[in-house]
One Martini backbone bead per residue (centre of mass of N, CA, C, O) as a GRO file, in nm:
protein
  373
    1UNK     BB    1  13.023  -5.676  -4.216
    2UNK     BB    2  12.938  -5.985  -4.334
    3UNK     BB    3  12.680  -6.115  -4.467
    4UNK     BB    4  12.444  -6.282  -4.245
    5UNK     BB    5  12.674  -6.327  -4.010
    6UNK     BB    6  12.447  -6.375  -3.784
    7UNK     BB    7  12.382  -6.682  -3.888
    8UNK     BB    8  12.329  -6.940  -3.676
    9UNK     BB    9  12.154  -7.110  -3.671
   10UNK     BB   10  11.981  -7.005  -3.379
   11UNK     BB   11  11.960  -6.723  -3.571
   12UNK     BB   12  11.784  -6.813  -3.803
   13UNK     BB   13  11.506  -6.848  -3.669
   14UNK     BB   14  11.549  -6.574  -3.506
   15UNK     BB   15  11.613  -6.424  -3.822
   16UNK     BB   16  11.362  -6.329  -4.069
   17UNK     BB   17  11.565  -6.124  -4.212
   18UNK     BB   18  11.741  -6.382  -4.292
   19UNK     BB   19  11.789  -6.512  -4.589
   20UNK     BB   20  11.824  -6.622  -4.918
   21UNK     BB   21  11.913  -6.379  -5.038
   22UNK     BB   22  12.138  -6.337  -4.856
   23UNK     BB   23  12.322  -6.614  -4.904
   24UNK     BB   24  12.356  -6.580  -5.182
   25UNK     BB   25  12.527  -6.314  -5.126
   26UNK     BB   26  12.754  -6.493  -4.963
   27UNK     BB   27  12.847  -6.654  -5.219
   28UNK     BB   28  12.937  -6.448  -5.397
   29UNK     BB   29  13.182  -6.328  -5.219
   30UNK     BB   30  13.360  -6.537  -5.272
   31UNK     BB   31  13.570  -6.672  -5.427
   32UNK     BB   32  13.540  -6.568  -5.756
   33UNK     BB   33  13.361  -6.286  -5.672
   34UNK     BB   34  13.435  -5.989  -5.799
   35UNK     BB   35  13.145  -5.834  -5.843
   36UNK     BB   36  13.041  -5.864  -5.526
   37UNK     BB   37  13.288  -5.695  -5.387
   38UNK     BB   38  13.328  -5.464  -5.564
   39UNK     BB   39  13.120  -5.377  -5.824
   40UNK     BB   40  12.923  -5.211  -5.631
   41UNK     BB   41  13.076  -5.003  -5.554
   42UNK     BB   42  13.183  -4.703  -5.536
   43UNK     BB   43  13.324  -4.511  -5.696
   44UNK     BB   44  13.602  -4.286  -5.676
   45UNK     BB   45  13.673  -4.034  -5.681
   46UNK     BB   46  13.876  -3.773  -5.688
   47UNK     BB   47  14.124  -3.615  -5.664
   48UNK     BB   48  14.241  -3.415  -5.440
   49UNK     BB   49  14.429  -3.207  -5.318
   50UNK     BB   50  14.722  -3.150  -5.189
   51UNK     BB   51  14.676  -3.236  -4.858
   52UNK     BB   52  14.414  -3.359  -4.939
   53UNK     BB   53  14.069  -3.536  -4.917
   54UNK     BB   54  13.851  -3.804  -4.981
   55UNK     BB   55  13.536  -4.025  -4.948
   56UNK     BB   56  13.642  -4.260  -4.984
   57UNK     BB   57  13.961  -4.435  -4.931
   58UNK     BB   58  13.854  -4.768  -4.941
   59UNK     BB   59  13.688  -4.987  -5.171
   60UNK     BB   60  13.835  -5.254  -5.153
   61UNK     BB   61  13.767  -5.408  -4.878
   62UNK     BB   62  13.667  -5.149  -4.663
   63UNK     BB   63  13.578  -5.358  -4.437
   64UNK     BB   64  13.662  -5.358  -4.154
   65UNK     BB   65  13.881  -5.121  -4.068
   66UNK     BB   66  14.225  -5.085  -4.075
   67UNK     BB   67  14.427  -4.818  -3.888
   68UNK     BB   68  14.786  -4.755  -3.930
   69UNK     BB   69  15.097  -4.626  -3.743
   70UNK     BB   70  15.403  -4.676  -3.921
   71UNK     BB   71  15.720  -4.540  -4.019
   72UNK     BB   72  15.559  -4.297  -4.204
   73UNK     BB   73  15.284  -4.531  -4.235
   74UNK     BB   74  15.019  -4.618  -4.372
   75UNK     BB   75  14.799  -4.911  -4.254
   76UNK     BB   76  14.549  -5.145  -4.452
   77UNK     BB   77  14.278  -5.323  -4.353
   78UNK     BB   78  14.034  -5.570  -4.446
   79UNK     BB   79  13.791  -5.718  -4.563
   80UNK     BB   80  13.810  -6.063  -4.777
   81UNK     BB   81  13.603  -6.305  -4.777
   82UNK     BB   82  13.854  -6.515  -4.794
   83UNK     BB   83  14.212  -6.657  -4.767
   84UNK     BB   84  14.336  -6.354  -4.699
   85UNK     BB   85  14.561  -6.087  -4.651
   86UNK     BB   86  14.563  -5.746  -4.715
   87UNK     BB   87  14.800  -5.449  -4.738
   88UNK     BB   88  14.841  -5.097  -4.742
   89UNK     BB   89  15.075  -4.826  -4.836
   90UNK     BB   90  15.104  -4.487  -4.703
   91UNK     BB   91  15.204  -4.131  -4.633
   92UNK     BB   92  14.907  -4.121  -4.690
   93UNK     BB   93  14.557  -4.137  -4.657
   94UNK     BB   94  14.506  -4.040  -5.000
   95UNK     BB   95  14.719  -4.295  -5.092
   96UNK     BB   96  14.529  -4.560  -5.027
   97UNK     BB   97  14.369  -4.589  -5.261
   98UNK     BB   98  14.620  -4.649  -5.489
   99UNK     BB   99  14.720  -4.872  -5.328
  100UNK     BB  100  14.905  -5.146  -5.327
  101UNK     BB  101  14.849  -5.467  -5.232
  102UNK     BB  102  14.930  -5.682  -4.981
  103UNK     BB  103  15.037  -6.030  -4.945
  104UNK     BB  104  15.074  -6.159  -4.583
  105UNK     BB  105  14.838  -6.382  -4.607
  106UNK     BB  106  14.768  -6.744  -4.622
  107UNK     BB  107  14.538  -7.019  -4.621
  108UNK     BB  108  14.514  -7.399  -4.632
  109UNK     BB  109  14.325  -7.456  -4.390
  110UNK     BB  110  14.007  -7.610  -4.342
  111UNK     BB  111  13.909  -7.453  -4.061
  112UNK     BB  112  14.058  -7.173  -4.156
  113UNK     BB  113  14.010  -7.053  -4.485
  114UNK     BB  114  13.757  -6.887  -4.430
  115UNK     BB  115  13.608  -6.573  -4.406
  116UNK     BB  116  13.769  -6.304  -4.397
  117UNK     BB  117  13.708  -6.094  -4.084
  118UNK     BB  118  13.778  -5.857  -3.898
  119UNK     BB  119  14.046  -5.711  -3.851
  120UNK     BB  120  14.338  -5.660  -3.700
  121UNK     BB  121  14.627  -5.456  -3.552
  122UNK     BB  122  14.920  -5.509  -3.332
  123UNK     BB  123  15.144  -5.376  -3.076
  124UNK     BB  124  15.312  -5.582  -2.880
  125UNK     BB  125  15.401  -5.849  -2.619
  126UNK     BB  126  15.551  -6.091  -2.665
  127UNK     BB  127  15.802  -6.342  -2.664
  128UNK     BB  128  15.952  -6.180  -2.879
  129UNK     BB  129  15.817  -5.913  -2.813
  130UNK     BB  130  15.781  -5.699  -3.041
  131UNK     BB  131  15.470  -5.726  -3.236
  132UNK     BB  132  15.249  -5.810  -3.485
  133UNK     BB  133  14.925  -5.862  -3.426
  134UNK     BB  134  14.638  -6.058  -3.624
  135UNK     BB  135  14.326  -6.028  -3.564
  136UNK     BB  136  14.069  -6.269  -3.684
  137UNK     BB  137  13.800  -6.431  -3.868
  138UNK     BB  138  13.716  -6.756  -3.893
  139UNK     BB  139  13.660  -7.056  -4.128
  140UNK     BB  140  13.494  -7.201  -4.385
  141UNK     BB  141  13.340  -7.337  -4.637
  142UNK     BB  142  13.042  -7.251  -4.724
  143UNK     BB  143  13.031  -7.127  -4.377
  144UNK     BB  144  12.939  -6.896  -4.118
  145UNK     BB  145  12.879  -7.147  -3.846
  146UNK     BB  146  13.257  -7.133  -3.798
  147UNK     BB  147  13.323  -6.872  -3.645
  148UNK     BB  148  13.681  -6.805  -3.540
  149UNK     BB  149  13.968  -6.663  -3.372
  150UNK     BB  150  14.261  -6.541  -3.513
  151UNK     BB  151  14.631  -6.556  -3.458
  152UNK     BB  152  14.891  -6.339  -3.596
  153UNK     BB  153  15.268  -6.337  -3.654
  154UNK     BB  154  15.569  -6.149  -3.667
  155UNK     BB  155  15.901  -6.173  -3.731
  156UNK     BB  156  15.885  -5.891  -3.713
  157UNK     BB  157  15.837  -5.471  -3.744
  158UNK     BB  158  15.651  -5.554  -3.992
  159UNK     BB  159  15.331  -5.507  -4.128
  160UNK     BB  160  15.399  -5.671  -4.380
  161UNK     BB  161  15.589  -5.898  -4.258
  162UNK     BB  162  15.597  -6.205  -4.186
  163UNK     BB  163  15.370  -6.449  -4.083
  164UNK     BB  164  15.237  -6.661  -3.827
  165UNK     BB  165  15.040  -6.886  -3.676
  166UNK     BB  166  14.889  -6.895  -3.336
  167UNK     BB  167  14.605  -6.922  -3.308
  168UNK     BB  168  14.327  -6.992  -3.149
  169UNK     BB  169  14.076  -6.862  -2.981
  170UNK     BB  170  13.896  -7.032  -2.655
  171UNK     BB  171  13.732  -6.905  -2.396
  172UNK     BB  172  13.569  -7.198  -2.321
  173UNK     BB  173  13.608  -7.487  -2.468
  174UNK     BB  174  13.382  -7.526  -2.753
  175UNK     BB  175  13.429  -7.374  -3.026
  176UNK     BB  176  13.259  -7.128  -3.075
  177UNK     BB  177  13.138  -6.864  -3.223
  178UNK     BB  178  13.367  -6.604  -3.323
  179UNK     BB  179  13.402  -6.227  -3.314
  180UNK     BB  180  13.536  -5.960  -3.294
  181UNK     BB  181  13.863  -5.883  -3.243
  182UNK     BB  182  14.050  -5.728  -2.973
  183UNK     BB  183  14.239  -5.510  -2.753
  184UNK     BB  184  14.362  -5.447  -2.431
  185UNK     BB  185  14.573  -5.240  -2.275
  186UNK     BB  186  14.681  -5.172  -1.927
  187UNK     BB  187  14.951  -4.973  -1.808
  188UNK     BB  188  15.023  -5.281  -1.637
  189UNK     BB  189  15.001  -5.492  -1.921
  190UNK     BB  190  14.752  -5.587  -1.921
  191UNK     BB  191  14.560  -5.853  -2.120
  192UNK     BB  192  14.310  -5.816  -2.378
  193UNK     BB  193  14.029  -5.960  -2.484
  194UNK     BB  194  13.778  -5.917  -2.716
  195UNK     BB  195  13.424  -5.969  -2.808
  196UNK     BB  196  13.153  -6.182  -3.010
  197UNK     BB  197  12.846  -6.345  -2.919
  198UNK     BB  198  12.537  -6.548  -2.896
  199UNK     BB  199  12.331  -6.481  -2.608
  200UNK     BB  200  11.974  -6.487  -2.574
  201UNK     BB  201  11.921  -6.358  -2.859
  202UNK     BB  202  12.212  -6.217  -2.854
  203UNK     BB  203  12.485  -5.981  -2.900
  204UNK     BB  204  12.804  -5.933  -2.756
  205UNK     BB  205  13.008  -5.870  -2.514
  206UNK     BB  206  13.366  -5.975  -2.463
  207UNK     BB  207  13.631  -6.100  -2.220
  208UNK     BB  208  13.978  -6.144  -2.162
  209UNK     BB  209  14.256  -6.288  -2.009
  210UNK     BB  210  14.609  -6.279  -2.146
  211UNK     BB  211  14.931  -6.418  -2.151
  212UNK     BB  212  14.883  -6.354  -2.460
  213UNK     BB  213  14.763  -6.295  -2.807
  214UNK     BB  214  14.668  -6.623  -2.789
  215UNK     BB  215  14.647  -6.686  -2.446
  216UNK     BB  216  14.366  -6.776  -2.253
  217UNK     BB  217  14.298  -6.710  -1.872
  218UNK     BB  218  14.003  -6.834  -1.870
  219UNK     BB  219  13.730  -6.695  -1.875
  220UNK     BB  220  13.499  -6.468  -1.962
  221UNK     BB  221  13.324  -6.185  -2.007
  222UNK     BB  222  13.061  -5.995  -2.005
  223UNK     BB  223  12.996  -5.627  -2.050
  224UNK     BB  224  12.759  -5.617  -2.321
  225UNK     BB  225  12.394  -5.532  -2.389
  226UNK     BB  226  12.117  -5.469  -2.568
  227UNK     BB  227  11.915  -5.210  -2.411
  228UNK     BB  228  11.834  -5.073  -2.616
  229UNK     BB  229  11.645  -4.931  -2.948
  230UNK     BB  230  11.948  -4.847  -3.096
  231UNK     BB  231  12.024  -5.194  -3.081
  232UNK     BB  232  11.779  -5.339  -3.248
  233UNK     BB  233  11.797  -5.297  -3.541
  234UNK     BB  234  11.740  -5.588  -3.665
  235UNK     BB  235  11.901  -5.624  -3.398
  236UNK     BB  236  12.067  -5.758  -3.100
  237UNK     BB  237  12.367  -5.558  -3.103
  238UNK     BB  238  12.691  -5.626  -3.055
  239UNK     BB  239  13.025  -5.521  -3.164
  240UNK     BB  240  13.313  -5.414  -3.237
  241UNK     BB  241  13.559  -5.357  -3.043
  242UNK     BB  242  13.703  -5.050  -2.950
  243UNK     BB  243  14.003  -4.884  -2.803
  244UNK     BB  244  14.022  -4.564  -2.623
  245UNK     BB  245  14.283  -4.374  -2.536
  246UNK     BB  246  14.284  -4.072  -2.252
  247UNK     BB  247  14.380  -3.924  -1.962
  248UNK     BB  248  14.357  -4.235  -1.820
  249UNK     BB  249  14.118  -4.310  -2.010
  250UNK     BB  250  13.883  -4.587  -2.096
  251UNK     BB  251  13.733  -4.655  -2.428
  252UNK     BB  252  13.451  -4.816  -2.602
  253UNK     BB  253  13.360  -4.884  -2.896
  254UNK     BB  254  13.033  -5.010  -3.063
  255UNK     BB  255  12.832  -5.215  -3.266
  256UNK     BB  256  12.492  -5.143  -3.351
  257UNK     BB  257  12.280  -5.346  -3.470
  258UNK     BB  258  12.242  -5.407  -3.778
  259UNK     BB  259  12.433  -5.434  -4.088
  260UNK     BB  260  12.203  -5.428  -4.298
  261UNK     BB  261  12.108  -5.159  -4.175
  262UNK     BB  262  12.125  -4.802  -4.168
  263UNK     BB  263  12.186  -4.819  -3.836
  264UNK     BB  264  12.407  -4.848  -3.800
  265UNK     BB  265  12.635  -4.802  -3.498
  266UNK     BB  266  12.788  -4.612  -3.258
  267UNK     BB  267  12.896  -4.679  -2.945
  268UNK     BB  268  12.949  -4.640  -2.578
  269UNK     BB  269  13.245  -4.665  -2.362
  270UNK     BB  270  13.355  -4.698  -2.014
  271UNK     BB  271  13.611  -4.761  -1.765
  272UNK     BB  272  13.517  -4.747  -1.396
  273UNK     BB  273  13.721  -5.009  -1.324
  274UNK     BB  274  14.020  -5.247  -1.242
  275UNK     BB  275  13.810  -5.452  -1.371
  276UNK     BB  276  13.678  -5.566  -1.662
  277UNK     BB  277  13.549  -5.855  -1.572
  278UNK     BB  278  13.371  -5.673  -1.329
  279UNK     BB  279  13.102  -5.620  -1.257
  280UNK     BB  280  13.034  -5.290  -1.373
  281UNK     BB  281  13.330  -5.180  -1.512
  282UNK     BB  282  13.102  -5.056  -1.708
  283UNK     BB  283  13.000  -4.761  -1.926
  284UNK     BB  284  12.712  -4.694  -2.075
  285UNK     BB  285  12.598  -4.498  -2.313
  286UNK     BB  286  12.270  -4.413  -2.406
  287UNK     BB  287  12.344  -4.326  -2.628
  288UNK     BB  288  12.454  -4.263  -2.959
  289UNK     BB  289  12.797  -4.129  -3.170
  290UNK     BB  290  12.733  -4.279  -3.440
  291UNK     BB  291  12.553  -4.253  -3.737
  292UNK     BB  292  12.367  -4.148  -3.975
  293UNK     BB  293  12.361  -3.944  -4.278
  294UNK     BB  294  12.146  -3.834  -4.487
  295UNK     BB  295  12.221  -3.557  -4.604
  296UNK     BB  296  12.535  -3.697  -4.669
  297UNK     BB  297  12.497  -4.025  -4.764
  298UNK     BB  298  12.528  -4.180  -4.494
  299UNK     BB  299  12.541  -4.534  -4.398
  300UNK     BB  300  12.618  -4.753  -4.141
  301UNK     BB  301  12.792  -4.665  -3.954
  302UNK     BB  302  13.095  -4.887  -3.865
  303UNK     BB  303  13.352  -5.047  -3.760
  304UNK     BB  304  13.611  -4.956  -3.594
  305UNK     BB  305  13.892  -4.717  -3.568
  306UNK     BB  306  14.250  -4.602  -3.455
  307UNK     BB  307  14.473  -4.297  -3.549
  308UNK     BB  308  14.720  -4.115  -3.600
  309UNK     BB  309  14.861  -3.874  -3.662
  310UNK     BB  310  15.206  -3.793  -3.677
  311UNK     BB  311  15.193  -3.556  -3.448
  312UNK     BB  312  15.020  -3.661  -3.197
  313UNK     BB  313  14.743  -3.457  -3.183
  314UNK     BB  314  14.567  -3.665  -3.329
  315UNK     BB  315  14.236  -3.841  -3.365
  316UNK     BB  316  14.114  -4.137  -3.599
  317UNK     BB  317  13.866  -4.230  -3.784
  318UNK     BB  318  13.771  -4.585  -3.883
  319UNK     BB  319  13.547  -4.654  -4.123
  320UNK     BB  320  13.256  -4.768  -4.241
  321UNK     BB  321  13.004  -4.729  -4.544
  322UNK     BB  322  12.709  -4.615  -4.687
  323UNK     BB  323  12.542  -4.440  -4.960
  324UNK     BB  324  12.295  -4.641  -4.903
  325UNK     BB  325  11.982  -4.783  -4.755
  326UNK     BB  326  11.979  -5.043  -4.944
  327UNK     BB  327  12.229  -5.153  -4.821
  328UNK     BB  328  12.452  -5.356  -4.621
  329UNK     BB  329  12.692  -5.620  -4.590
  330UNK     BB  330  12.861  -5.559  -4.848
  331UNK     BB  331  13.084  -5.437  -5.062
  332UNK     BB  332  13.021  -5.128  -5.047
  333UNK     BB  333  13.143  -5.078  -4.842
  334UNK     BB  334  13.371  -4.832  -4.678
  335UNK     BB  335  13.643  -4.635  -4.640
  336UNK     BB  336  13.671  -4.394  -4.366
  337UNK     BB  337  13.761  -4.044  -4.252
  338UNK     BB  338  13.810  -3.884  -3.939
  339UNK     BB  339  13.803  -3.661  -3.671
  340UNK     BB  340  13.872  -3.611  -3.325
  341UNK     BB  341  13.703  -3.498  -3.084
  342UNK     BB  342  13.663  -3.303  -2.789
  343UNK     BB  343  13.482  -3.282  -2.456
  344UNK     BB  344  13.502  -3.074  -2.176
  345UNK     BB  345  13.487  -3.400  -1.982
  346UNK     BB  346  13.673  -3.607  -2.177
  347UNK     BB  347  13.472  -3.672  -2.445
  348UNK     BB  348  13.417  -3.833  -2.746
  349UNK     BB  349  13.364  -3.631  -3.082
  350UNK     BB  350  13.232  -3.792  -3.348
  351UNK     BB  351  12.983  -3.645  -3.486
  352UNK     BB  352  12.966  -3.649  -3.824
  353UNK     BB  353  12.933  -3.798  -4.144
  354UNK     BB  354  13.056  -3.750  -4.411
  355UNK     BB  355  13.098  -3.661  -4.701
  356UNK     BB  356  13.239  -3.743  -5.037
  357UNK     BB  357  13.275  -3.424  -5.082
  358UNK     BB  358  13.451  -3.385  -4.858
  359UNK     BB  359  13.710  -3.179  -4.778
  360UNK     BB  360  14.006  -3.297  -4.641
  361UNK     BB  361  14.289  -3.249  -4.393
  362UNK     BB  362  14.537  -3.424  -4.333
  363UNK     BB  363  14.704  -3.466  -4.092
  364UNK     BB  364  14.875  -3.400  -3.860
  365UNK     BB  365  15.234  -3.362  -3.965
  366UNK     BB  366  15.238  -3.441  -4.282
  367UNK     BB  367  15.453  -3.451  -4.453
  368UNK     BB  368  15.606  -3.427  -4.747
  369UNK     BB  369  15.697  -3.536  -5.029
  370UNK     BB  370  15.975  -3.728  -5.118
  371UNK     BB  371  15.941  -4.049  -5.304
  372UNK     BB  372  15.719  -4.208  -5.180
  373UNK     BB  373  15.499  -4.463  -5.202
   0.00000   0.00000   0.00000
């Protein structure tokens, strides 16, 4: 998540730890400021030997990062705090590190021009068949007290677009800050978005049933608050949900406490009625899935996403985080992965976050290289 991001005007009162540090921190971010985006970031390691990566996999906008598996194609995009989106594309996860990436969407227009955060990338079902839809979060320029929802459409099936602007996402009617979306499909079909905005005076989850992947049918649903002790650390925060479908069930990961602390991490929720929106629909887990990890300097691990195998045999995480405990929500975050593990109740085992000296090995069924970019 991007500096700051947590304060709306009546958030800046209730959290004195967001300060005029942190904006002038949020300022340097903007485009035209290149070496607060990328050059606090660390160095990227060395290539692993052929076969294995090490982390982070990408350094330069690599927060809230999204990738997916697409016609034997690793596309990664991450927060660019700027006005457009770029994807990079590798036949390797550790290829990701040095691909060039593309710019698939500028926009142009004020009042949806800046801020461009937490992206997600989803192959749906929309009015013209099967589309990449680009669901992220975008404002004005210098302020960031005015991020709304906003989905783009492929105009065939190439991760790469080009795209199209389908609009603002608004199921209350009011134009509210809202961030952090993401989509759910259930086995029959129904479409729902996930989202997050400040009520109560935290942050939560909420969804909402969708006609199509940009318009909503009636008003959202909470879903999620925080109510734990490791949720609140830096304030009260819900935020990122992604969602892991496996064996028929359906869990949602979601980033809790302040992305600001080292504290940021992951927890779980179950869908456990037929109903997302239905009060109780939803089994929040008590504890954190996946934390900080001194020994290894991995810290503020959170918002992440999930993609396949080649051989659809393993789930692996794709998440961001900071090497120091004193980064927070700034250019430093990286993207990094690791794989998911299953516990034997048929729940999953995030484990811990490697270090970035860990040698990991690529996905299982990773073919061979052929002379592909």
């Amino acid at each position: 998540m991007p500096p700051t991001r947590r304060h709306a005007p009546a958030r800046a009162r209730a959290l004195p730890l967001l300060s005029a540090a942190l904006l002038a921190l949020l300022a340097l971010l903007q485009p035209g400021a290149p070496t607060a985006r990328a050059g606090t970031a660390p160095a990227p390691p060395a290539a692993a030997a052929a076969g294995t990566f090490t982390n982070p996999v990408v350094t330069q906008n690599g927060a809230d990062p999204t990738i997916v598996r697409y016609n034997g194609y690793y596309y990664h995009l991450g927060t660019t705090w700027a006005s457009h989106w770029e994807i990079r594309r590798s036949p390797t996860v550790g290829g990701l590190r040095n691909a060039t990436p593309t710019t698939v969407y500028r926009e142009t227009v004020a009042s949806r021009c800046c801020n461009f955060w937490a992206p997600e990338l989803h192959r749906l079902n929309g009015p013209n068949g099967l589309r990449w839809y680009l669901t992220y979060s975008a404002g004005v320029s210098g302020n960031i007290d005015h991020q709304h929802v906003h989905v783009l459409e492929s105009a065939g099936n190439d991760p790469l677009g080009p795209y199209t602007y389908k609009g603002q996402v608004d199921p209350y009617g009011d134009n509210r800050w809202m961030i952090d979306s993401s989509y759910l499909t259930l086995p029959d079909g129904r479409l729902y978005l996930l989202h997050s905005f400040w009520e109560g005076g935290t942050q939560n989850l909420y969804a909402v049933r969708m006609s199509n992947p940009w318009t909503p049918t009636g008003r959202a649903a909470r879903i999620a608050t925080p109510t734990h002790a490791w949720e609140k650390q830096g304030a009260g925060v819900n935020e990122g949900p992604v969602i892991l479908q496996r064996g028929g069930r359906t869990f949602l990961t979601y980033s809790a406490s302040h992305c600001d602390t080292p504290d940021y991490k992951l927890g779980l929720m179950e869908l456990t009625g037929s109903d997302p929106l239905a009060p109780g629909a939803w089994r929040k887990f008590p504890d954190p899935v996946f934390q900080r990890n001194d020994a290894a300097g991995v810290y503020g691990p959170g918002h992440n996403f999930f993609f396949p195998s080649p051989d659809g045999k393993e789930v692996w995480i794709a998440y961001h985080a900071n090497s120091s405990p004193s980064q927070g929500c700034g250019g430093t975050r990286t993207t990094r992965v690791q794989k998911v593990n299953w516990k034997a109740d048929g729940t999953p085992d995030f484990g811990t976050p490697v270090s970035t000296s860990t040698v990991l090995p690529e996905p299982s069924g990773t073919p061979a290289l052929t002379g592909r970019e």
